[in-house]
N, C-alpha and C positions, 0 to 999 in steps of 0.2 A: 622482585629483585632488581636493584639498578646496575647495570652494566658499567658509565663510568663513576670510576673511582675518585673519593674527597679524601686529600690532606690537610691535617688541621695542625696549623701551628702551635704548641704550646709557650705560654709564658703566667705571668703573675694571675692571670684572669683566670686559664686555665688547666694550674698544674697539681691540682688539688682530687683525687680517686676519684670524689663523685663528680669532679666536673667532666672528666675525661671518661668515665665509662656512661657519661651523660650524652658525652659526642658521640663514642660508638655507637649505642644503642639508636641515634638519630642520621646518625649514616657514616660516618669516617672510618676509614680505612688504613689509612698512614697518619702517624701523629708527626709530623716534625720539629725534630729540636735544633734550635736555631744557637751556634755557638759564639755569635755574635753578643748576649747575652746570656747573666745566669752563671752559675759556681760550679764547679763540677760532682758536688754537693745534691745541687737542686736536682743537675739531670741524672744522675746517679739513680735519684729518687724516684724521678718521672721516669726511665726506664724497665724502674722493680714494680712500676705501677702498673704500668701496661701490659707487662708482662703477667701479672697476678690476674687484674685483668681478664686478659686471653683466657686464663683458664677459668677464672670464674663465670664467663661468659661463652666460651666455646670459640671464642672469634679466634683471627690471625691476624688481629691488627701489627702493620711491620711501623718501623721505627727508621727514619729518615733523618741521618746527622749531618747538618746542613756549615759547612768550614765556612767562616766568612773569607778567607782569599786576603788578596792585598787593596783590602778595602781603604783608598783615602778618604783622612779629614781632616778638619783644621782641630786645632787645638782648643784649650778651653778657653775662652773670652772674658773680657769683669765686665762683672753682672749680670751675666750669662745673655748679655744681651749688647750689640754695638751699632747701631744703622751707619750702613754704608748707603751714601750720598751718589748718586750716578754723576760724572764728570768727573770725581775726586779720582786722585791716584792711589791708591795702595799698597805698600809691601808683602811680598810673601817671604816668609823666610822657613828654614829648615832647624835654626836655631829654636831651643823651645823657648818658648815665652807667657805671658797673659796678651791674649789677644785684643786689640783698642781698634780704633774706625780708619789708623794709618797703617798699624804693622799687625798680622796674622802670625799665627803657625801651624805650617802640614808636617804632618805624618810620613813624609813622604822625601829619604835624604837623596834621591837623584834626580830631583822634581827639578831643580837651578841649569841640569848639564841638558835634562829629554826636552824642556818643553823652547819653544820658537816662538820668535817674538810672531807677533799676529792670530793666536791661538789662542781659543777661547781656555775658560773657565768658568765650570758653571758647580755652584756651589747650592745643597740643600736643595736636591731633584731638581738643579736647574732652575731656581725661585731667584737666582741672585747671579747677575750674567759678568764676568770679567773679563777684558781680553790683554794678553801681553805686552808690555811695551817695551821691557828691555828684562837681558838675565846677566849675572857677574859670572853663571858655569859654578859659582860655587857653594853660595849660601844662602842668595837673595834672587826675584823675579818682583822687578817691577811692574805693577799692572793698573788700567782704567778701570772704572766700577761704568760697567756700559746700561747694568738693569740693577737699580741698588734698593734695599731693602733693610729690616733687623738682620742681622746674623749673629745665633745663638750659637755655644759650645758644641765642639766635637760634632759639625755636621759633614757630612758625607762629603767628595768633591768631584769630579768628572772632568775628565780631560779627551773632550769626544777628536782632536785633530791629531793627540800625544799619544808617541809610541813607549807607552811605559814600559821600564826595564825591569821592574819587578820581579822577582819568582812568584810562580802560580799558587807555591806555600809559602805561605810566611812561617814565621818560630813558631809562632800561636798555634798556625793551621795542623803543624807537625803535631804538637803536644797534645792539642784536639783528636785530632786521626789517632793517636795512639792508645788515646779515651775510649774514642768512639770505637775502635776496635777491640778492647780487650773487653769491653760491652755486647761483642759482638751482633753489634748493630748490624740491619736489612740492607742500607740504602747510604751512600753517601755524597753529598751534596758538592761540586766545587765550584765556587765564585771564580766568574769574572776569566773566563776559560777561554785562551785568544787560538791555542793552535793544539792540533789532535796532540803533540806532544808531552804537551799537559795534561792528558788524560793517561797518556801511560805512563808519565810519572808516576802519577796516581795509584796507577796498575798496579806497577813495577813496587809500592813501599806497602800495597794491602798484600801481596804474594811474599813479600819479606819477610812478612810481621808474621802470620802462621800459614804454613801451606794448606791448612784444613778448614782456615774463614772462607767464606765464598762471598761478601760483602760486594754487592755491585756499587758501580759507583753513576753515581747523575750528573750530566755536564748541564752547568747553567750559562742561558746562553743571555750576556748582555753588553758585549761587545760587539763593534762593528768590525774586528779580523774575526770573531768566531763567526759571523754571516761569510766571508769571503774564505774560508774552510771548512765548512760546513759539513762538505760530503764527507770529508777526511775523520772530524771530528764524530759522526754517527754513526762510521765504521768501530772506531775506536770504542765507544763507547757504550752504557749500557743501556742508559735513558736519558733524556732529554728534559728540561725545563725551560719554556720561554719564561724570565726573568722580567717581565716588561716595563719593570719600575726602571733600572736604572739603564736598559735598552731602549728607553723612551726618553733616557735623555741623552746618551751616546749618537745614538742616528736620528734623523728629523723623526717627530712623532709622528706622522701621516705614513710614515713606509711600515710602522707599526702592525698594523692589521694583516699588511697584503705578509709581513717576515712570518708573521704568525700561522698563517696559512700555509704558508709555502712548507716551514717546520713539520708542523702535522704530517701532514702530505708525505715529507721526505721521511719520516721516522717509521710512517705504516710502510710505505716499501722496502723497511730495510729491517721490520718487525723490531723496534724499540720502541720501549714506551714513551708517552710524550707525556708533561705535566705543564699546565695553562696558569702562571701564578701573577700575583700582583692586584690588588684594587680592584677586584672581583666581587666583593659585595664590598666596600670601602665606607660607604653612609650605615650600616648595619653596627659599624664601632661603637654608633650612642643610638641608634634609631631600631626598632622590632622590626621592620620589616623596607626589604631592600629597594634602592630607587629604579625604576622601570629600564634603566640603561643599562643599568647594572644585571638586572633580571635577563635583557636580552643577550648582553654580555656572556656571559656563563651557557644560556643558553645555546649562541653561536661557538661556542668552543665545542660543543659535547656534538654540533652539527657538523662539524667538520672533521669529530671525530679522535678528540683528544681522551689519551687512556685517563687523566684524574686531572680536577679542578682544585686550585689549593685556594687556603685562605691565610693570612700571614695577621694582622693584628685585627681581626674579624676574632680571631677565637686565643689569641698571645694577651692583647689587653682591653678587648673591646668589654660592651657588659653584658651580655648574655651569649656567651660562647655555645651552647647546645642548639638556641636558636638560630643561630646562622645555619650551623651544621643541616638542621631541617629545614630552611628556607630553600636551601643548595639541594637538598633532596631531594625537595617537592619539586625544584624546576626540571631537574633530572629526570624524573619519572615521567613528568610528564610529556615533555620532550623523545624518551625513549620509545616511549607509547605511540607518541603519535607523528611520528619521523620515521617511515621506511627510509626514506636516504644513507642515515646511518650504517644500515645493514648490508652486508653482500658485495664488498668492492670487489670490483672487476679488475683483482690482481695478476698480472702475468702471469702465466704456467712456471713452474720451475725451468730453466734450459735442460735440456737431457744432458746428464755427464755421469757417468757409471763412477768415473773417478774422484768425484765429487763427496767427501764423504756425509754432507747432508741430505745428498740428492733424493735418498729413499725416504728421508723424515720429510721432506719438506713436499716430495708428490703425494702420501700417504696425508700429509693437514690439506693440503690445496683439495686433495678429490672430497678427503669429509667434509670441508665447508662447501663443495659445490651438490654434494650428493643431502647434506643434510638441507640446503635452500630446493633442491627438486624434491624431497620429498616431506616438505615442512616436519623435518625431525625435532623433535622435545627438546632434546642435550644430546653432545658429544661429548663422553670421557676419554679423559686420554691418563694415561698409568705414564707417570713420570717418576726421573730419577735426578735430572738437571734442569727441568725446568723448561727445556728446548720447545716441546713441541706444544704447550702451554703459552706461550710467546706467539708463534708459528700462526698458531689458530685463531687468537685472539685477532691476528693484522688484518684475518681474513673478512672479522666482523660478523660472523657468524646471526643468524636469529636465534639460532639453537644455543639456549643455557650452555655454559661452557666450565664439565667438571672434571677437576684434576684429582687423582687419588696417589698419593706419593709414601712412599718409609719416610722417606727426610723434611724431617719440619724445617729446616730452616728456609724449602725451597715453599712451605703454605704461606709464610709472614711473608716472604718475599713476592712472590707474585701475586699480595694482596694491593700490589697498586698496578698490577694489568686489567684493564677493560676487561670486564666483562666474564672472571675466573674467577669460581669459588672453590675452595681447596678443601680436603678430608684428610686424615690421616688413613693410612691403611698399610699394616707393615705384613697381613699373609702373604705365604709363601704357597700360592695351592696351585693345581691346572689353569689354565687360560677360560676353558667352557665354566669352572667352578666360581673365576675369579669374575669374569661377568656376569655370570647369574646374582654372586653375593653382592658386587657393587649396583648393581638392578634395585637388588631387594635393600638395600642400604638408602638408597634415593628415595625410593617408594615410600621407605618407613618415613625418613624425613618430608615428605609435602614434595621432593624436587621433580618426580614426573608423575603418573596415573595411569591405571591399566589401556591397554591400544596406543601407546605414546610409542612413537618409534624411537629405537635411542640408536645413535652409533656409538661404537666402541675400536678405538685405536691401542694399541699394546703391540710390545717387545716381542716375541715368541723365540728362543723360551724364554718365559718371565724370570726366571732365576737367571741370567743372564745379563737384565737391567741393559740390555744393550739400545742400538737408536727402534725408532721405530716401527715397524714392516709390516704390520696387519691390520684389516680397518673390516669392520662387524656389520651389519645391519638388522637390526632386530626387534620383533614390539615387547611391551612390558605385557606382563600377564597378569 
């Protein structure tokens, strides 16, 4: 069983039942639908997929709807293709037009008032460099072509110096959100997230829409203010995405690695999941098997400790979308296998605060992850009702299999993108001695422990109560 978790992007390649129960079955965990692309049609479909799915397969695969944000680009260009000349000047303008090798058009109508002269522009992942040379404030920005190349239609644009005025939804983002939530989708994705405030916007329109969705929400981090708010923003929120495609080209790409790290790092101390995406197997789009850098790539994420590795057009349009999913597997496994490091961080004690009202869930995970490393325990269950101490456990990195037995499905799909958690349903209502004996023998039957396997067990007492956590088991299987 691999501990961290793969998300696999859907699109053309891969939105078809057997392709997608091809990935589960090869290791994916989260599917993500990218709203960037695709009718609301298609994902509709891919939704009732996975969900069928689930049950025809026993899984909890959750479902990750990823907002594109106020994503710029230029417009569409004739001949879907124009080479900019390095030296030449350029217009940008806000007016729409067919875009030529003198005059563009962005997506973007307060681009003439934000951006300053001497500020770059890097267009198409930064493939094509431009810097400012004068603005009217109203409809146009003059600019140098400083690294010139093709530029094809509607490609992306980056303004790594500009304090874009944007809202963090666009109209799009709205009518998406209100998709993706009457779907009631697992996980939601937000582009291009500059300050924690954004996130509880976020909050604040999924708690409007129905009091009873519990839909988390993921901040993608690929701005240089969401680095310089960081802590704010992982209070705020529910999990984390290093985005590193277009944060590789917002801040220098060499602070890339150490930002990467640092994330991990900050998201296990604050028990939120972290997701490692971008150009992670990237040669695998046309080629079987991944290039060596790639390999160590993925590899050094799952080192450092990242809850799930995604893949974005490895498995959207590449051509063997199941095999990726298995290559990302095998590195997985193997890595888990043979990387004690992974295992056992040596996280702070909780602070004693009686008035705290996590204080007793969060002493009750810390003692099991330390009691089940002294006494090489099997698994630790934990009977969940939010999902809390599920999270809790996981930061602690445990060696011991980590199983959650909950009434509320929505919280199995959902914390199917936490390291190293596998979920069951279980909705009796019996004694605490009754209800760990039967989840005992529940595991047993499934393959998940063997007789002399010690297991801990953490629960509510009383369980009909579903309250935080207060009691933690020690016991062998028989």
């Amino acid at each position: 069983m691999k501990r961290t978790k793969i998300v696999a992007t859907l699109g053309p390649a891969s939105s078809s039942a057997e392709v997608i129960e091809q990935m589960i079955l090869a290791g994916a965990d989260v599917c993500r639908i990218n709203f960037s692309h695709g009718s609301y049609e298609n994902v509709l479909q891919q939704i009732n997929t996975i969900r069928e799915l689930n049950k025809k397969l026993g899984t909890h695969t959750a479902i990750l709807a990823d907002l594109q944000g106020p994503k710029l680009r230029i417009g569409v260009v004739e001949n879907n293709g124009v080479e900019l000349v390095a030296g030449k000047e350029i217009i940008i303008t806000t007016k729409e037009c067919t875009g030529t090798a003198e005059r563009v058009y962005i997506t973007y109508p307060q681009f003439p008032k934000d951006v300053k002269v001497g500020e770059n522009i890097l267009i198409d992942d930064g493939k094509l460099l431009l810097e400012t040379v004068s603005t009217n404030g109203v409809d146009e920005v003059k600019a140098v072509i400083r690294h010139g190349g093709i530029l094809s239609s509607k490609k992306g644009v980056n303004l790594p110096n500009t304090k874009v005025s944007l809202p963090c939804l666009t109209e799009k983002d709205l009518k998406d959100l209100d998709f993706a939530l009457t779907n009631h989708v697992d996980w939601v994705g937000l582009s291009f997230v500059r300050s924690a405030a954004d996130i509880i916007e976020l909050k604040h329109l999924i708690a409007n829409f129905n009091q009873k969705i519990r839909t988390r929400v993921v901040a993608k981090i690929e701005k240089p203010e969401a680095i310089l708010e960081i802590d704010n923003i992982i209070k705020e929120t529910d999990a984390l995405m290093v985005a590193r495609g277009d944060l590789g080209v917002e801040v220098p790409m060499q602070q890339v690695p150490i930002i990467q790290k640092m994330l991990v790092r900050k998201c296990l101390e604050q028990s939120k999941p972290v997701i490692i995406a971008t150009q992670m197997m990237e040669s695998m789009i046309t080629n079987i098997s991944p290039s060596r850098a790639e390999v160590n790539d993925v590899a050094n994420s799952v080192m450092d400790g990242a809850d799930a590795v995604m893949l974005s057009g490895e498995t959207s349009v590449g051509n063997h979308p199941a095999k990726v999913v298995a290559a990302m597997t095998k590195i997985i496994q193997h890595v888990e296998q043979e990387s004690d490091d992974i295992y056992n961080r040596e996280n702070a004690a909780p602070e004693v605060n009686i008035h705290n009202d996590r204080f007793l869930s969060d002493s009750i995970c810390y003692t099991a992850a330390k009691m089940a490393q002294r006494t090489s325990a099997a698994a630790i269950v934990t009977m969940t009702h939010s999902g809390y101490t599920a999270l809790k456990l996981a930061s602690h990195r445990p060696k011991a299999n980590i199983f959650v037995f909950t009434d509320n499905y929505d919280i199995l799909t959902t914390l199917n993108l936490v390291w190293g958690v596998k979920g069951f349903y279980y909705d009796k209502n019996i004694s605490t001695d009754h209800t760990i004996a039967d989840i005992k023998f529940i595991l047993k039957k499934n393959g998940m422990v063997k007789p002399n396997d010690l297991v801990i067990n953490i629960a509510s007492i009383p369980l009909s109560e579903k309250g935080k956590s207060n009691m933690i088991k020690l016991s062998a299987v028989e």
